[in-house]
CHARMM internal coordinates of N, CA and C (Angstrom, degrees):
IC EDIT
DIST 1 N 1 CA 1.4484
DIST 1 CA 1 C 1.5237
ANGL 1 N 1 CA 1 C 108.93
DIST 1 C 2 N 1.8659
ANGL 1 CA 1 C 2 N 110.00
DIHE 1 N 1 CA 1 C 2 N 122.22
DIST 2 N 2 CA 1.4831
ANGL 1 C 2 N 2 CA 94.74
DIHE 1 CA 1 C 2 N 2 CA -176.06
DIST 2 CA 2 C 1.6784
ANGL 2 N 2 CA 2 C 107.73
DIHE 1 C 2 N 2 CA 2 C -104.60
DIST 2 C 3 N 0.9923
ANGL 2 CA 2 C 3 N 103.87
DIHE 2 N 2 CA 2 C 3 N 146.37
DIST 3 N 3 CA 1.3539
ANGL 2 C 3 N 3 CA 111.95
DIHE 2 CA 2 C 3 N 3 CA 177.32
DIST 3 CA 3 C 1.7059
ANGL 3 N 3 CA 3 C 117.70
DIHE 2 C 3 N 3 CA 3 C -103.78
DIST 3 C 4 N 1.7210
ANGL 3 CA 3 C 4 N 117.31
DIHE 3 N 3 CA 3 C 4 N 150.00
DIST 4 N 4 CA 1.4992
ANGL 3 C 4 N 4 CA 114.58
DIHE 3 CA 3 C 4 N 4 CA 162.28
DIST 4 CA 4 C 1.4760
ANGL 4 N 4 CA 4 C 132.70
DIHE 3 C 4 N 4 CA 4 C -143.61
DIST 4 C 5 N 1.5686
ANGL 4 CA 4 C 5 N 114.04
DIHE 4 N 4 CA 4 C 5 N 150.96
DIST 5 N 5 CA 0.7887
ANGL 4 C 5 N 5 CA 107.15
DIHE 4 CA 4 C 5 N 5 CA -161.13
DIST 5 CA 5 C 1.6646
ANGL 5 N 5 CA 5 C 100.64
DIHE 4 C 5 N 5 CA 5 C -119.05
DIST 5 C 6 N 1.7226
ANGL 5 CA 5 C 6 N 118.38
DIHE 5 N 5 CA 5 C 6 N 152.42
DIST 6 N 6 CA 1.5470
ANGL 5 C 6 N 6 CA 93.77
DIHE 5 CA 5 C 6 N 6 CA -156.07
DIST 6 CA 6 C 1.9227
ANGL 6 N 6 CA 6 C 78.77
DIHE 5 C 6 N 6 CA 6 C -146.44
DIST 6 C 7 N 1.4086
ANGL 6 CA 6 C 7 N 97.31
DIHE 6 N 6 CA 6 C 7 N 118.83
DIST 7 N 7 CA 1.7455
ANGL 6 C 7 N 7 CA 104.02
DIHE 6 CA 6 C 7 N 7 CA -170.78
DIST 7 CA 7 C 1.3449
ANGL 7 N 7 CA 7 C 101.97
DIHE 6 C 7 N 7 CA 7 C -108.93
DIST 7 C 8 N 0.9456
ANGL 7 CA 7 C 8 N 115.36
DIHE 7 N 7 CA 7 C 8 N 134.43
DIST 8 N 8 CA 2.0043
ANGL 7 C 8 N 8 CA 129.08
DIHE 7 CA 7 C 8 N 8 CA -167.51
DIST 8 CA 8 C 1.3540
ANGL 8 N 8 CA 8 C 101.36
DIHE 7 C 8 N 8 CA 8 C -134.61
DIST 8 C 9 N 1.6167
ANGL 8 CA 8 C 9 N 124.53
DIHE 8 N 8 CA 8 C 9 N 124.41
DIST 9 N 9 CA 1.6698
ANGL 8 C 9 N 9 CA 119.49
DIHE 8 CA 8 C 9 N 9 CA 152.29
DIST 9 CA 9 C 1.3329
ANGL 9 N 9 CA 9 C 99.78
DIHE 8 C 9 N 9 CA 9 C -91.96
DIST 9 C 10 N 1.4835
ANGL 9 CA 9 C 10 N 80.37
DIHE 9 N 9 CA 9 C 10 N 172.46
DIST 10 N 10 CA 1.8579
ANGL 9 C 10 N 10 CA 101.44
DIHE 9 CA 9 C 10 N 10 CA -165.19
DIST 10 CA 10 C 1.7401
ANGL 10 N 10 CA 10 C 94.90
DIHE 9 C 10 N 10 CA 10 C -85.99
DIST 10 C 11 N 1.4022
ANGL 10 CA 10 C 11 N 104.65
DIHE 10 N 10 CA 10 C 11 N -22.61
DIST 11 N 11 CA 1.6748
ANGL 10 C 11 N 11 CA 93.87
DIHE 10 CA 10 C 11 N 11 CA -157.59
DIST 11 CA 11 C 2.1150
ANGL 11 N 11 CA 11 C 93.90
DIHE 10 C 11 N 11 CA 11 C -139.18
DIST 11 C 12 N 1.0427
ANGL 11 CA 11 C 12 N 96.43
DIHE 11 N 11 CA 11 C 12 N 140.43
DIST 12 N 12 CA 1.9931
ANGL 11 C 12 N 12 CA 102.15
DIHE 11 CA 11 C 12 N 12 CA -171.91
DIST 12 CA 12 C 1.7679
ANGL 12 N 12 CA 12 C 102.32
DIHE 11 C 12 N 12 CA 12 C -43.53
DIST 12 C 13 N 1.3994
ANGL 12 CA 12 C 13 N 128.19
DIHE 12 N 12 CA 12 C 13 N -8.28
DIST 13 N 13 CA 1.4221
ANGL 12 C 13 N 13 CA 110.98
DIHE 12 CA 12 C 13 N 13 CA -154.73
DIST 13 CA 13 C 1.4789
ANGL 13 N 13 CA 13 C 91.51
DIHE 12 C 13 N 13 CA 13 C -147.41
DIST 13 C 14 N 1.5820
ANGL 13 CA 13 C 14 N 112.06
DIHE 13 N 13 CA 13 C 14 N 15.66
DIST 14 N 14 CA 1.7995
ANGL 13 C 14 N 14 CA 124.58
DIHE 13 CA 13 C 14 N 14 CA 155.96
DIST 14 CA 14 C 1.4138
ANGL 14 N 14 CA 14 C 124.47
DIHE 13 C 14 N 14 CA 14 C -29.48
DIST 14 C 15 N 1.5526
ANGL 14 CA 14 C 15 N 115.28
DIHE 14 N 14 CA 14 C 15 N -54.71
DIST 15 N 15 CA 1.5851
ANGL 14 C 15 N 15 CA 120.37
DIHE 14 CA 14 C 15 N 15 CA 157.61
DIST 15 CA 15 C 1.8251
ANGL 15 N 15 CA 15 C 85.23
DIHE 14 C 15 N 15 CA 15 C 113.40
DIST 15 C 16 N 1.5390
ANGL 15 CA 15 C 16 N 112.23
DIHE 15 N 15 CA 15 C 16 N 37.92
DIST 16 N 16 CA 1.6292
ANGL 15 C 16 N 16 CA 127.03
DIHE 15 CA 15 C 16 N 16 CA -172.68
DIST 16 CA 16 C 1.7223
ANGL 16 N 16 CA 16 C 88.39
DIHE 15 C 16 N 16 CA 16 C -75.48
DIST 16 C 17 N 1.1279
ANGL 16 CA 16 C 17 N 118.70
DIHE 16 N 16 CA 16 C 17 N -38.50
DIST 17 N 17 CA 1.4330
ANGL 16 C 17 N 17 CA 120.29
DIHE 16 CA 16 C 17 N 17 CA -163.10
DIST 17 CA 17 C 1.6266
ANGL 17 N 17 CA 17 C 100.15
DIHE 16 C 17 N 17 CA 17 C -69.40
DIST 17 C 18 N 1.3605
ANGL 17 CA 17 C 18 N 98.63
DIHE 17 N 17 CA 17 C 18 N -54.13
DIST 18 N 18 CA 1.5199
ANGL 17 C 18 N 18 CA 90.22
DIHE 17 CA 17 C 18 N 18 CA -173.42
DIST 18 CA 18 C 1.6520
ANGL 18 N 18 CA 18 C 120.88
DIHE 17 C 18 N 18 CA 18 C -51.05
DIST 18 C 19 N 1.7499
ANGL 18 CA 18 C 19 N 102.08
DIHE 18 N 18 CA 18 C 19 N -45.88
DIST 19 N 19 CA 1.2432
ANGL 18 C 19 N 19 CA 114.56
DIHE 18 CA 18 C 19 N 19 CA 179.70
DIST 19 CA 19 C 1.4047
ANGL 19 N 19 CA 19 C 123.76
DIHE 18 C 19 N 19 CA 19 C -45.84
DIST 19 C 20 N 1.5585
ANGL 19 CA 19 C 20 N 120.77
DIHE 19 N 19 CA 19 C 20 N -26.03
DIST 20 N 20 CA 1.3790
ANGL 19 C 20 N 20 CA 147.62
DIHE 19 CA 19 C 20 N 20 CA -174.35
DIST 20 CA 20 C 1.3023
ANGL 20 N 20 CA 20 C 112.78
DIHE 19 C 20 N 20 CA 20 C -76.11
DIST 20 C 21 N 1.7521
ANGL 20 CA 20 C 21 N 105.28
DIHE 20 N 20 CA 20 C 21 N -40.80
DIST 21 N 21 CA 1.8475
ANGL 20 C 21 N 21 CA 82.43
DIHE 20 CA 20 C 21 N 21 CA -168.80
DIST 21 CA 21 C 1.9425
ANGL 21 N 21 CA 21 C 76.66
DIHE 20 C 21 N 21 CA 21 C -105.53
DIST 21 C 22 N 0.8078
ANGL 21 CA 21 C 22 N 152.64
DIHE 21 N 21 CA 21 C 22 N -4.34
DIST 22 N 22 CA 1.3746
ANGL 21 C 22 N 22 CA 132.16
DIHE 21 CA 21 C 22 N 22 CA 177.30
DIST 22 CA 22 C 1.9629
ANGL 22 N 22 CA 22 C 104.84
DIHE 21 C 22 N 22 CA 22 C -54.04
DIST 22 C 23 N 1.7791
ANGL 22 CA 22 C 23 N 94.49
DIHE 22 N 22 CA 22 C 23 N -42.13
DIST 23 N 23 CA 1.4901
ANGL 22 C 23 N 23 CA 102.05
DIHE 22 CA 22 C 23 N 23 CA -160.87
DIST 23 CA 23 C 1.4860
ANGL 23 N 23 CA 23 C 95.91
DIHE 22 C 23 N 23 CA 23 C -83.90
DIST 23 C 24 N 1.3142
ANGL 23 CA 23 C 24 N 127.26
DIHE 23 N 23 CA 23 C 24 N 3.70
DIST 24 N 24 CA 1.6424
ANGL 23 C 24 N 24 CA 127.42
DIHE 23 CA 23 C 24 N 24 CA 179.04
DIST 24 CA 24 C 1.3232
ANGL 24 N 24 CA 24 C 89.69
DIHE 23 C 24 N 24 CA 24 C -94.57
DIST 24 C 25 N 1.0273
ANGL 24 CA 24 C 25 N 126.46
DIHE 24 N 24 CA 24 C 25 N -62.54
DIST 25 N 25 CA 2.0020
ANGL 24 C 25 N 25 CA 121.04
DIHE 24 CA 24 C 25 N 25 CA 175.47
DIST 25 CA 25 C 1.5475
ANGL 25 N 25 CA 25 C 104.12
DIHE 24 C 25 N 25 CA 25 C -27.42
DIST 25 C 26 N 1.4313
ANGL 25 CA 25 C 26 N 112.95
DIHE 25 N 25 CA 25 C 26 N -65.42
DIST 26 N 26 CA 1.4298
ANGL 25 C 26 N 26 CA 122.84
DIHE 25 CA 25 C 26 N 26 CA -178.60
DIST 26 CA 26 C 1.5669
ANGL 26 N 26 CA 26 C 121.26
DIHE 25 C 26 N 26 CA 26 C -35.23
DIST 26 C 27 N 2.0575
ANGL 26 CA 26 C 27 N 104.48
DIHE 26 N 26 CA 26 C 27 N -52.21
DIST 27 N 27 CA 1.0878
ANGL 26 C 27 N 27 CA 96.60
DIHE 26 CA 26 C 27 N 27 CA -174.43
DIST 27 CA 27 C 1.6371
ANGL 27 N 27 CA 27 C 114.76
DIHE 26 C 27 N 27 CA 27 C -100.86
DIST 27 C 28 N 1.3468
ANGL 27 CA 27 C 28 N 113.97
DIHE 27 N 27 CA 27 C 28 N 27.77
DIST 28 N 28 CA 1.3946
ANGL 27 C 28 N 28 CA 104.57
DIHE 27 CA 27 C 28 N 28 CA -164.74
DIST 28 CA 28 C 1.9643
ANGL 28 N 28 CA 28 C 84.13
DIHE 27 C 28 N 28 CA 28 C -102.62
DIST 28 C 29 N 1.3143
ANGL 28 CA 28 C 29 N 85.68
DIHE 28 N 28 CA 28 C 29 N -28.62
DIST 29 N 29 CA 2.2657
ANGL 28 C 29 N 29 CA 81.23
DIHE 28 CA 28 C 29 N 29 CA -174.18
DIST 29 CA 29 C 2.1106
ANGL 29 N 29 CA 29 C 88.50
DIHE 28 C 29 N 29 CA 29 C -77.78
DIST 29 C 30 N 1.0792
ANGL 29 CA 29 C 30 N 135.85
DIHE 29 N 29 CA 29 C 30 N -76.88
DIST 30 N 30 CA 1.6484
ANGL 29 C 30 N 30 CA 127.66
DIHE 29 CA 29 C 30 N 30 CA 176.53
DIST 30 CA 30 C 1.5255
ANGL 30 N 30 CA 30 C 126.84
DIHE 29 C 30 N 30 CA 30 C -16.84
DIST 30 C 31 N 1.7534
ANGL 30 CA 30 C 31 N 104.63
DIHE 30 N 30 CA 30 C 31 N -57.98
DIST 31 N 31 CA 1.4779
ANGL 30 C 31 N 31 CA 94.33
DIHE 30 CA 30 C 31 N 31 CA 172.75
DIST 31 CA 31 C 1.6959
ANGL 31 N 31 CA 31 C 103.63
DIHE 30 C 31 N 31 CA 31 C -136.25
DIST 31 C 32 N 0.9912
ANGL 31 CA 31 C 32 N 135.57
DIHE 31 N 31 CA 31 C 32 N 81.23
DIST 32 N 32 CA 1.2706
ANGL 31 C 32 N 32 CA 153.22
DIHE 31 CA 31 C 32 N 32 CA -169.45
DIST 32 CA 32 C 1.4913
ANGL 32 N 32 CA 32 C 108.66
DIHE 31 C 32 N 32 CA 32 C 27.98
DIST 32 C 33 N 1.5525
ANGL 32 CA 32 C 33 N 126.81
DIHE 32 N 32 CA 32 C 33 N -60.38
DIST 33 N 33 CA 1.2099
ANGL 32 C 33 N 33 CA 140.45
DIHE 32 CA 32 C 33 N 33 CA -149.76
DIST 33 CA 33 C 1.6697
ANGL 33 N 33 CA 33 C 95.09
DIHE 32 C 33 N 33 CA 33 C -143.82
DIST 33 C 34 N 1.8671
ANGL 33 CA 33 C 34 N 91.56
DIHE 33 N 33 CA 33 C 34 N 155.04
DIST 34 N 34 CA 1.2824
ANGL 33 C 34 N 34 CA 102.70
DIHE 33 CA 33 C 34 N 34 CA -176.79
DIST 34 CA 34 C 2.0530
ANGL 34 N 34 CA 34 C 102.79
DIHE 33 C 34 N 34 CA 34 C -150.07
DIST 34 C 35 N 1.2973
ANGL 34 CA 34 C 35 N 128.59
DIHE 34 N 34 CA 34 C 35 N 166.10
DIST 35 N 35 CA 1.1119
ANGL 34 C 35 N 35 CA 131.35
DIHE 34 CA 34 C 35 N 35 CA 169.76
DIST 35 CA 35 C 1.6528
ANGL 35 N 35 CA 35 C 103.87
DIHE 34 C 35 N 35 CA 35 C -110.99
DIST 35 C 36 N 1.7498
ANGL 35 CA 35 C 36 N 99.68
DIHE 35 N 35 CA 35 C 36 N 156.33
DIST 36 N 36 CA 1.7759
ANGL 35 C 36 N 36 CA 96.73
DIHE 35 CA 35 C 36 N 36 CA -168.42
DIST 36 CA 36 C 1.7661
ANGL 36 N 36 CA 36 C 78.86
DIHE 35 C 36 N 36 CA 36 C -121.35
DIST 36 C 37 N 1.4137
ANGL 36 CA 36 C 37 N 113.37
DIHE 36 N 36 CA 36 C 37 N 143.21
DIST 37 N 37 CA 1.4315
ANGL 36 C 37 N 37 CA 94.25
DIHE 36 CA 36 C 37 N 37 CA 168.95
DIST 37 CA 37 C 1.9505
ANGL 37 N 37 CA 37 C 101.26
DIHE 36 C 37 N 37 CA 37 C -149.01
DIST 37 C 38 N 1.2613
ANGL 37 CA 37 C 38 N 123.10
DIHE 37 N 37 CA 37 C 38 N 115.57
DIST 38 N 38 CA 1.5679
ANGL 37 C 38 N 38 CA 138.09
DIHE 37 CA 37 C 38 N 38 CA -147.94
DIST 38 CA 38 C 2.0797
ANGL 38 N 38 CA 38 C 89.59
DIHE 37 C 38 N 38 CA 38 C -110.13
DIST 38 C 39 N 0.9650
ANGL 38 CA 38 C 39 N 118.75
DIHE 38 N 38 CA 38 C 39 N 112.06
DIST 39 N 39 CA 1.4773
ANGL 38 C 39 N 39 CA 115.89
DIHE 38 CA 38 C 39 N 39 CA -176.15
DIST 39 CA 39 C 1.4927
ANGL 39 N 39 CA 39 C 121.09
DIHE 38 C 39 N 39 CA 39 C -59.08
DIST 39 C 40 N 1.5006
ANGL 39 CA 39 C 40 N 67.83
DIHE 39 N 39 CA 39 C 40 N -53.05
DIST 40 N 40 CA 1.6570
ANGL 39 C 40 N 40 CA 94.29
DIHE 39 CA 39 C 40 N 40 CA -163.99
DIST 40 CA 40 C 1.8375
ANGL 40 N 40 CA 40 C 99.87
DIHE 39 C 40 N 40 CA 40 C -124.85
DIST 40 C 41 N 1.5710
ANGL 40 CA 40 C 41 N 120.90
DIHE 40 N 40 CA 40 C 41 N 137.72
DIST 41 N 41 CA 1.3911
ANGL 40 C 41 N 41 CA 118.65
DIHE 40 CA 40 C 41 N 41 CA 174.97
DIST 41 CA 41 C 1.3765
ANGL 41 N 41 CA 41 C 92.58
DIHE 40 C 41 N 41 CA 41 C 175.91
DIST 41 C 42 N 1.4882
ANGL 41 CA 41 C 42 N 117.09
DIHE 41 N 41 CA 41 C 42 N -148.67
DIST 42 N 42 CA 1.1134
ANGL 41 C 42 N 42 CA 127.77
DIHE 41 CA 41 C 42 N 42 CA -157.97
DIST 42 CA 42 C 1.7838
ANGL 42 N 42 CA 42 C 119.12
DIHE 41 C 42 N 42 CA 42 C -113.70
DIST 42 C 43 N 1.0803
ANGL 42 CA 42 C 43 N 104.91
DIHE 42 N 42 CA 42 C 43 N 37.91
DIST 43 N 43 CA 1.1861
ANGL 42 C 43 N 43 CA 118.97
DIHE 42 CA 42 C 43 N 43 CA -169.08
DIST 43 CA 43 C 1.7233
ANGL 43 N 43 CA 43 C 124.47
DIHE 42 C 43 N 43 CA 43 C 68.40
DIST 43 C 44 N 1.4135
ANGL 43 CA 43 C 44 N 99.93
DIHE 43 N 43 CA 43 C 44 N -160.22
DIST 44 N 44 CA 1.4245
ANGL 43 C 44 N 44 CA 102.79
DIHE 43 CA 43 C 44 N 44 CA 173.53
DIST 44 CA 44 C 1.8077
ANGL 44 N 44 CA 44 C 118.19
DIHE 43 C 44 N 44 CA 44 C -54.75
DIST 44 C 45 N 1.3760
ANGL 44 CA 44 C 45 N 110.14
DIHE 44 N 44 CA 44 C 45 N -24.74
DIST 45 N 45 CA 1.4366
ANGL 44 C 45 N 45 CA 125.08
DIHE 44 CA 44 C 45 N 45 CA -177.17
DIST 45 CA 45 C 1.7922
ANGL 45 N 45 CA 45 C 109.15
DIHE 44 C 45 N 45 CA 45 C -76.50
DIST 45 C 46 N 1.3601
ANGL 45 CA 45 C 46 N 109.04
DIHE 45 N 45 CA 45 C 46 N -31.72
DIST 46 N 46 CA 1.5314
ANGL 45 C 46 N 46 CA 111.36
DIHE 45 CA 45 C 46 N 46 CA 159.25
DIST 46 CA 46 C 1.6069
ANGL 46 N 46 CA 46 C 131.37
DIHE 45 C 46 N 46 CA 46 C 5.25
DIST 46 C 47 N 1.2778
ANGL 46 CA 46 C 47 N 113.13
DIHE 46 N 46 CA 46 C 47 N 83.27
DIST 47 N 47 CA 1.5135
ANGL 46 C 47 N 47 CA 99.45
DIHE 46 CA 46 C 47 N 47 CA -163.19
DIST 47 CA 47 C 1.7440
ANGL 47 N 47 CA 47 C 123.99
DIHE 46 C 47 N 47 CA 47 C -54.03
DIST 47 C 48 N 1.5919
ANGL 47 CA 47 C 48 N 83.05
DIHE 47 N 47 CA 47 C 48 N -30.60
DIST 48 N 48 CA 1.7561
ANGL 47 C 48 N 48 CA 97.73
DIHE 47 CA 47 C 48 N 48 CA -171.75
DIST 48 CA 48 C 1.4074
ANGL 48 N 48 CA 48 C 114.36
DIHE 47 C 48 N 48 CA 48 C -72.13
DIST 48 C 49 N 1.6246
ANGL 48 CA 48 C 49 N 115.25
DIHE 48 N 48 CA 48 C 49 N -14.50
DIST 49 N 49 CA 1.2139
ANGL 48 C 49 N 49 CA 129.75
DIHE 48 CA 48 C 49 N 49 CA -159.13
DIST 49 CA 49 C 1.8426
ANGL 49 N 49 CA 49 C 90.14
DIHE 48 C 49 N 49 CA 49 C -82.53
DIST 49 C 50 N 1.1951
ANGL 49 CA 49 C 50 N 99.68
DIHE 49 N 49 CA 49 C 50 N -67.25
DIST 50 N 50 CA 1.4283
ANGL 49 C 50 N 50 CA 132.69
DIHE 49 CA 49 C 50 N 50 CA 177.64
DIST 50 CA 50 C 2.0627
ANGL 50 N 50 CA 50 C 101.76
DIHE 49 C 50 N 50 CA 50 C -41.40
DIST 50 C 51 N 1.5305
ANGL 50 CA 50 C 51 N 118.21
DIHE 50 N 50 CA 50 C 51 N -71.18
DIST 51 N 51 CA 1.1030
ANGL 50 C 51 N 51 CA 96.81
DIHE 50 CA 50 C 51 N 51 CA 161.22
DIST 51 CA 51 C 1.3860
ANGL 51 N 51 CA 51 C 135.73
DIHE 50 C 51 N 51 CA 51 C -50.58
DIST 51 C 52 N 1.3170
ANGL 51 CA 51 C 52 N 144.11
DIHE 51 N 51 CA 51 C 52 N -31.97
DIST 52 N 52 CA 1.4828
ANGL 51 C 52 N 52 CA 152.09
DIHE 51 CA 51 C 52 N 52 CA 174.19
DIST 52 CA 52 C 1.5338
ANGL 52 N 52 CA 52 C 87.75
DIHE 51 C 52 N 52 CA 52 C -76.93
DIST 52 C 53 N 1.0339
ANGL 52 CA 52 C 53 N 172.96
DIHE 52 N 52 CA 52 C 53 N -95.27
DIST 53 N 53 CA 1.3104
ANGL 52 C 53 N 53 CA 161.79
DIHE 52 CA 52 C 53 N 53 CA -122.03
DIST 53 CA 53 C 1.6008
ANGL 53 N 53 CA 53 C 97.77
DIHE 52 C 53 N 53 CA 53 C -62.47
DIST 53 C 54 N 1.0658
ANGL 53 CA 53 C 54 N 104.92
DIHE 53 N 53 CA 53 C 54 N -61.97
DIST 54 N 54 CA 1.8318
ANGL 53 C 54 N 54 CA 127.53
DIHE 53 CA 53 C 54 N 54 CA -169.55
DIST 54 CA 54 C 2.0407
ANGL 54 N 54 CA 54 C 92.50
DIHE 53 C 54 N 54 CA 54 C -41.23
DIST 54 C 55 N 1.3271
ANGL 54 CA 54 C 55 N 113.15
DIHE 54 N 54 CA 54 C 55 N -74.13
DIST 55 N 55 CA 1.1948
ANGL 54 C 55 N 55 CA 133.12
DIHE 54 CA 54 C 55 N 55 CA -146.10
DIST 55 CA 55 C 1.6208
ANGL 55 N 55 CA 55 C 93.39
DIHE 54 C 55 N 55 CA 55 C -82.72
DIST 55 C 56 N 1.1793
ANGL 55 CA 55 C 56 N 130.97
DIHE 55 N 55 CA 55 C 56 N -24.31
DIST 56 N 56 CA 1.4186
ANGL 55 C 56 N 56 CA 132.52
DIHE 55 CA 55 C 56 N 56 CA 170.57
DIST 56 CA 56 C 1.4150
ANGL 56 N 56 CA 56 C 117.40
DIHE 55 C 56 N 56 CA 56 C -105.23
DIST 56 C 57 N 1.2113
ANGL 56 CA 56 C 57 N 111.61
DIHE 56 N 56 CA 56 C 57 N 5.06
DIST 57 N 57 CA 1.7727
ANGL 56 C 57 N 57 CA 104.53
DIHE 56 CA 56 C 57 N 57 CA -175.10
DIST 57 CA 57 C 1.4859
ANGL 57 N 57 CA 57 C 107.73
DIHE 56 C 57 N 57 CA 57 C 52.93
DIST 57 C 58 N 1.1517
ANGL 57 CA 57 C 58 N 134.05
DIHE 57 N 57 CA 57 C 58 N 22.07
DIST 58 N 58 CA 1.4139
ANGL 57 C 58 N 58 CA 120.56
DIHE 57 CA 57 C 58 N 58 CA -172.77
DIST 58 CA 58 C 1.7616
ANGL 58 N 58 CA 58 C 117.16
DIHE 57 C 58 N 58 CA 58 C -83.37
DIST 58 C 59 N 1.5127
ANGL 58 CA 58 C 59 N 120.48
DIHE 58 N 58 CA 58 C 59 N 150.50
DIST 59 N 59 CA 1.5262
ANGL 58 C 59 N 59 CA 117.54
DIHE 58 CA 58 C 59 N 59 CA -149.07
DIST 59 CA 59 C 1.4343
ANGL 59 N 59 CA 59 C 103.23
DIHE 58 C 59 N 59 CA 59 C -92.15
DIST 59 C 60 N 1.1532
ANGL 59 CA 59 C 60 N 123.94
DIHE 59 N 59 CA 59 C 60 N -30.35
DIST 60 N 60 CA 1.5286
ANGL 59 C 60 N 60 CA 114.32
DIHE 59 CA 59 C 60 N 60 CA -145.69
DIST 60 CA 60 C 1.4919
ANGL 60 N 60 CA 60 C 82.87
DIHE 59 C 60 N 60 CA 60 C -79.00
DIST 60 C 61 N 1.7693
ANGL 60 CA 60 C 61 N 111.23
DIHE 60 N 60 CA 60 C 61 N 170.08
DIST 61 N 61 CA 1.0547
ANGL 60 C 61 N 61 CA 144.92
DIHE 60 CA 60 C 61 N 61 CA -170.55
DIST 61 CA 61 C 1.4341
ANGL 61 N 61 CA 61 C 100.51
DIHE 60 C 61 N 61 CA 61 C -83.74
DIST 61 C 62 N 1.5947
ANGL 61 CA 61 C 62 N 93.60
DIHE 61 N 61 CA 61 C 62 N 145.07
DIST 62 N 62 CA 1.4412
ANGL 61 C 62 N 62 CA 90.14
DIHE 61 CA 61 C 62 N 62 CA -179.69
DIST 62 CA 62 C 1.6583
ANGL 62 N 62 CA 62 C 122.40
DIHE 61 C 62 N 62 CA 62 C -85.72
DIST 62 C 63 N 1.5545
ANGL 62 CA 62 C 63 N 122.29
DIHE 62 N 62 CA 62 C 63 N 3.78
DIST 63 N 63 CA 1.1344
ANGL 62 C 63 N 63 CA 120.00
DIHE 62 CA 62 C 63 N 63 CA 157.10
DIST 63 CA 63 C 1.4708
ANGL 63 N 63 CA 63 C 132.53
DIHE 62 C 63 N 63 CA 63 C -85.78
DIST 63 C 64 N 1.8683
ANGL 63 CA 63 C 64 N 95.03
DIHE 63 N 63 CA 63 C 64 N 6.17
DIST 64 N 64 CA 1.7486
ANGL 63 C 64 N 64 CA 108.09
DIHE 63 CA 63 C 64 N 64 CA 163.27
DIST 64 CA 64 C 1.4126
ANGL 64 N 64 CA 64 C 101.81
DIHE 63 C 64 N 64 CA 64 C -100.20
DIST 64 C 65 N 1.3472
ANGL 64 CA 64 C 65 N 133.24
DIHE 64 N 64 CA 64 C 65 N 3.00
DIST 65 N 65 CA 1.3947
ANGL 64 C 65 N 65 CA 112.65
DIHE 64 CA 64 C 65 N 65 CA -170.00
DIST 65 CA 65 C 1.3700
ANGL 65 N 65 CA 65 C 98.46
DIHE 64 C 65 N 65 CA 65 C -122.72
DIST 65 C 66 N 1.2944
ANGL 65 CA 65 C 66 N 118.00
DIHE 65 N 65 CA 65 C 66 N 8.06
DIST 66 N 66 CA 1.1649
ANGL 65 C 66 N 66 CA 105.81
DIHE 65 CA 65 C 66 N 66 CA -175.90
DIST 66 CA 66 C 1.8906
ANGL 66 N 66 CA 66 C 107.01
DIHE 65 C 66 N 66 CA 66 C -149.13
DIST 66 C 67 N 1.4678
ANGL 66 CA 66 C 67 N 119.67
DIHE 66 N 66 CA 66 C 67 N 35.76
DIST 67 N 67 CA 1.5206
ANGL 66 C 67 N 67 CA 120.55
DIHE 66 CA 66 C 67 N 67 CA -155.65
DIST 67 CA 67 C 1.2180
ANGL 67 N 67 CA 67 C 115.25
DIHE 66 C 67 N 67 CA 67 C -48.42
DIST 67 C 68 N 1.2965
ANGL 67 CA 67 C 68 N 138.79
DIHE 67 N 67 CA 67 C 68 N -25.21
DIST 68 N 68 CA 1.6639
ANGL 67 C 68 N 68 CA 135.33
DIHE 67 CA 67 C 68 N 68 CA -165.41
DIST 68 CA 68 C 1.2913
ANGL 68 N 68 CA 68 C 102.78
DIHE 67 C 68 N 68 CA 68 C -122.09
DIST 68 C 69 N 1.5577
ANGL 68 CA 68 C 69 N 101.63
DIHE 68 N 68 CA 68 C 69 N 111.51
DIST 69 N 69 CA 1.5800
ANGL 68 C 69 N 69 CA 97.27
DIHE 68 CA 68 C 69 N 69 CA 176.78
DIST 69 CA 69 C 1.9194
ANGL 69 N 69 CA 69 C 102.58
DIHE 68 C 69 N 69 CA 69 C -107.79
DIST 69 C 70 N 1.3566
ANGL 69 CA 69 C 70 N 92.48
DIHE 69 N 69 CA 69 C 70 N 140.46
DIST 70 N 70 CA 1.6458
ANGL 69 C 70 N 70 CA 116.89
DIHE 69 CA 69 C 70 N 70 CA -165.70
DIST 70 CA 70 C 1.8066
ANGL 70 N 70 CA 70 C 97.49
DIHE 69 C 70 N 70 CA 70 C -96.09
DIST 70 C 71 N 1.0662
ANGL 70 CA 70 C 71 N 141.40
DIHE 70 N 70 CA 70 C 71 N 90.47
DIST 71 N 71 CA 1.4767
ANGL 70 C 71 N 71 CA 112.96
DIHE 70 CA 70 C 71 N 71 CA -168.38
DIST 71 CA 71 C 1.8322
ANGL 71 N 71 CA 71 C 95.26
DIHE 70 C 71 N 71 CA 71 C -97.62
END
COOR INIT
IC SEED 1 N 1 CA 1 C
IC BUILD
């Protein structure tokens, strides 16, 4: 059974990003592995995308984790 969890700031400079990979640390030691998934951002160039990949080893491409880029 998969479960999700979906973290939103109220305002662009909320500190949602930070909150995200702290709670990816959290869930990568709880249930081994986790998916990061950013709707809307800046494409494959996405910094936040790019940090959470880096700091989680996570595989998918960053034009699956991030499909609509808003510039």
């Amino acid at each position: 059974m998969s479960q999700g969890l979906f973290v939103c700031g109220i305002d662009p400079e909320a500190g949602s990003s930070v909150v995200v990979l702290g709670l990816g640390g959290a869930l990568r030691r709880m249930v081994g592995r986790f998916a990061f998934f950013k709707p809307v951002g800046n494409g494959a160039g996405d910094q936040d995308v790019a940090v959470m990949r880096a700091a989680h080893q996570l595989e998918h491409a960053p034009e699956d984790v991030c499909p609509i880029t808003c510039l």
